[in-house]
N, C-alpha and C positions, 0 to 999 in steps of 0.2 A: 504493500500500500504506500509507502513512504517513498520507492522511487517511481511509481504511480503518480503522486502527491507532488514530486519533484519536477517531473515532465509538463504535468499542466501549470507548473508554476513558471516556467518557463523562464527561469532568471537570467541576467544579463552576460553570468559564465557560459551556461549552456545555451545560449543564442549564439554568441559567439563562436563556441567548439563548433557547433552543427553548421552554421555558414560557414564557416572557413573549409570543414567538411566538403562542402557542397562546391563551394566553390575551387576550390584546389581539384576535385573529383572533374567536374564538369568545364575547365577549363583544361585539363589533360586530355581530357576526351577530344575539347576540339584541335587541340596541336594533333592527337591522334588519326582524326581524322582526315584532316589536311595532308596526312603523308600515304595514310592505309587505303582513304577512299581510290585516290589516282593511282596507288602502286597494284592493288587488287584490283580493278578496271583492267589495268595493263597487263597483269599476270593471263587473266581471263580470255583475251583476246591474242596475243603475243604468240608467235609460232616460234618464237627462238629457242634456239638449243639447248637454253640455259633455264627453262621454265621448270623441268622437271624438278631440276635442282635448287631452282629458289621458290617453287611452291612445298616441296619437300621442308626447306630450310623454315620457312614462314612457320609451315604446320607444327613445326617441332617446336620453334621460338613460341607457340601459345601457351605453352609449358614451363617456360623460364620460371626457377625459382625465386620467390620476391626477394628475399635474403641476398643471392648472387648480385643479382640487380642491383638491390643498395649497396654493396661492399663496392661496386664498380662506379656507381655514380659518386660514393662517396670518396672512392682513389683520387675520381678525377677533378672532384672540388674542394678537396684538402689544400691547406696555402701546398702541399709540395707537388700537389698534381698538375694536369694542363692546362685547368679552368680557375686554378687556386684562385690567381688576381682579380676575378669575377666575386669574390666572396660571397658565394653563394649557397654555402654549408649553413646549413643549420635554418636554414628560410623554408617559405611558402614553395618559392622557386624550385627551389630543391624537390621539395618532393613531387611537384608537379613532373619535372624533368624525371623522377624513376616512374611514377606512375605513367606516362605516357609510354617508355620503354613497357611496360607491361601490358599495356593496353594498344598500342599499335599493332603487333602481331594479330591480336583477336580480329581485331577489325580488318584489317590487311583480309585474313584467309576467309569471312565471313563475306567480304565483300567479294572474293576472287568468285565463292562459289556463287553467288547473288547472282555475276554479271554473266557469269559459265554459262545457267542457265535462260538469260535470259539472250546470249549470246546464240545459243543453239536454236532458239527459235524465231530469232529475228534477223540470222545469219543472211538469208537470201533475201529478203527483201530489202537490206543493206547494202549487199553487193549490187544490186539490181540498182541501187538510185548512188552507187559512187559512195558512198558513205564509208569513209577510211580514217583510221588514227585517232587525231585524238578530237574529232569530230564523232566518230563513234564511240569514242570511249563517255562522251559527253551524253551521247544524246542515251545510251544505256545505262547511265550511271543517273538521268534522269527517270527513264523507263523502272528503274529498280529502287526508287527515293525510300519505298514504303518497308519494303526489307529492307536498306540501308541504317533506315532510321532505326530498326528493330536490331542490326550489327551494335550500332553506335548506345543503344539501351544498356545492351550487355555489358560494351566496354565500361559503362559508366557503374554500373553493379559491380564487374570486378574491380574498378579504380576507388572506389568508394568503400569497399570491405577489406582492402589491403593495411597489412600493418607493419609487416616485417621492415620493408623497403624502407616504408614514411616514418618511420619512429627511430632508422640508422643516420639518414641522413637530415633528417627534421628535426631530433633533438627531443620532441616533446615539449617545448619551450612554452610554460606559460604565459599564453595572451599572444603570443609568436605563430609557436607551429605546433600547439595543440588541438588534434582533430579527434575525432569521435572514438575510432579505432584503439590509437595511444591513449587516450585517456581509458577506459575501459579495462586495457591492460593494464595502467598504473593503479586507476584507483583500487583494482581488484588486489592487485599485489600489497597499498595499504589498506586493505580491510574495507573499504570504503563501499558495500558493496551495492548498497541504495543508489546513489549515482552511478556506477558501472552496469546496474542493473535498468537503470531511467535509461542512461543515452543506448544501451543495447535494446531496449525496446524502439527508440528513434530509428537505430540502426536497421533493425527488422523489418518496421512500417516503410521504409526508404527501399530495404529491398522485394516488400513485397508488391511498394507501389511500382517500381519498376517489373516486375516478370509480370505484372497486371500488364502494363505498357505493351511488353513485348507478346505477350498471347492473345491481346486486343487488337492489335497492328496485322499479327499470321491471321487472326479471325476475319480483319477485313478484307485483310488482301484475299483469300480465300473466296469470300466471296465475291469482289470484283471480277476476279477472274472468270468466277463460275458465271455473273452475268454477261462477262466478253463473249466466254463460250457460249452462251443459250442464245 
């Protein structure tokens, strides 16, 4: 009842964690998508030689352990790494920058198969009207907006549940880089378990409003479709 009590109280700590949440979550998303959307487009379409091997490569990196992820990002924003002088250890940035590594791959292979199939049945009336590159990879990556959108859901659920990564190179920092995640972890570890049990329920509703999202999205498309066909 107490962290019940605490959720609808809604105070200006935990307004805080959960924005920052949201937002670190849902701006890695979009850096993610900005590289997954047009690299899975291209995978999808692409006859090169090399496709086997980087949609292979992509499938695997959905995988990447979040821990790996942070040790890497964090090498390379350490003052002795490549990005030290960016000082960007122990920030917002920071975790955004391993959460998108984590979430790029999703989206990447989610969108490759998206455009696969939407590739195989709009293949010939594409070649028929000259339709090439990255003219077709547009007008399919339009054609597929609604799965897209439903790729990009997911990313945002797994960027948003992660903690390993964001709690390496984020610090934890109160009022800085305390997100929903880390905190939960911490307070749990102090006994705290009212509040670890409040923002875990936020955490919950967050993710179940999103798979709501994503099987609301497959329901409609679903039926678009079915009306294309009848």
């Amino acid at each position: 009842m107490e962290a019940l009590a605490l959720v609808i109280a809604f105070d200006g700590d935990l307004q805080e964690i959960i924005l920052l949440s949201i937002q670190v979550s849902f701006t890695a998303v979009v850096l993610s998508a900005l590289v997954g959307l047009p690299v899975g487009a291209w995978l999808a379409i692409t006859d090169s030689r090399l496709r086997p091997v980087l949609v292979m490569l992509t499938t695997a990196m959905m995988g990447l352990p979040p821990v790996v992820v942070g040790l890497v990002v964090y090498l390379l924003l350490s003052n002795a790494g490549v990005l030290g002088p960016l000082q960007l250890l122990y920030t917002p940035t920071a975790m955004i920058i391993a959460q998108s590594i984590l979430v790029t791959p999703i989206v990447t292979a989610l969108t490759r198969e998206t455009i696969a199939n939407l590739h195989d049945q709009y293949a010939d009336q594409l070649n028929l009207l000259g339709v090439s590159g990255m003219r077709r990879m547009r007008t399919l990556l339009w054609e597929g907006r609604h799965g897209l959108l439903t790729a990009l859901l997911a990313g945002f659920g797994r960027a948003i549940a992660e903690v390993g990564a964001v709690i390496m190179v984020g610090g934890n920092i109160n009022h800085v880089t305390r997100v929903m995640t880390t905190t939960i972890a911490l307070e749990t570890s102090k006994g705290n378990l009212s509040l670890a049990l409040g923002l875990g329920i936020v955490l919950v509703v967050l993710a179940m409003v999103v798979n709501a999202a994503v099987l609301g999205l497959g329901s409609y498309m679903r039926r678009q479709e079915g009306g294309f066909h009848g």
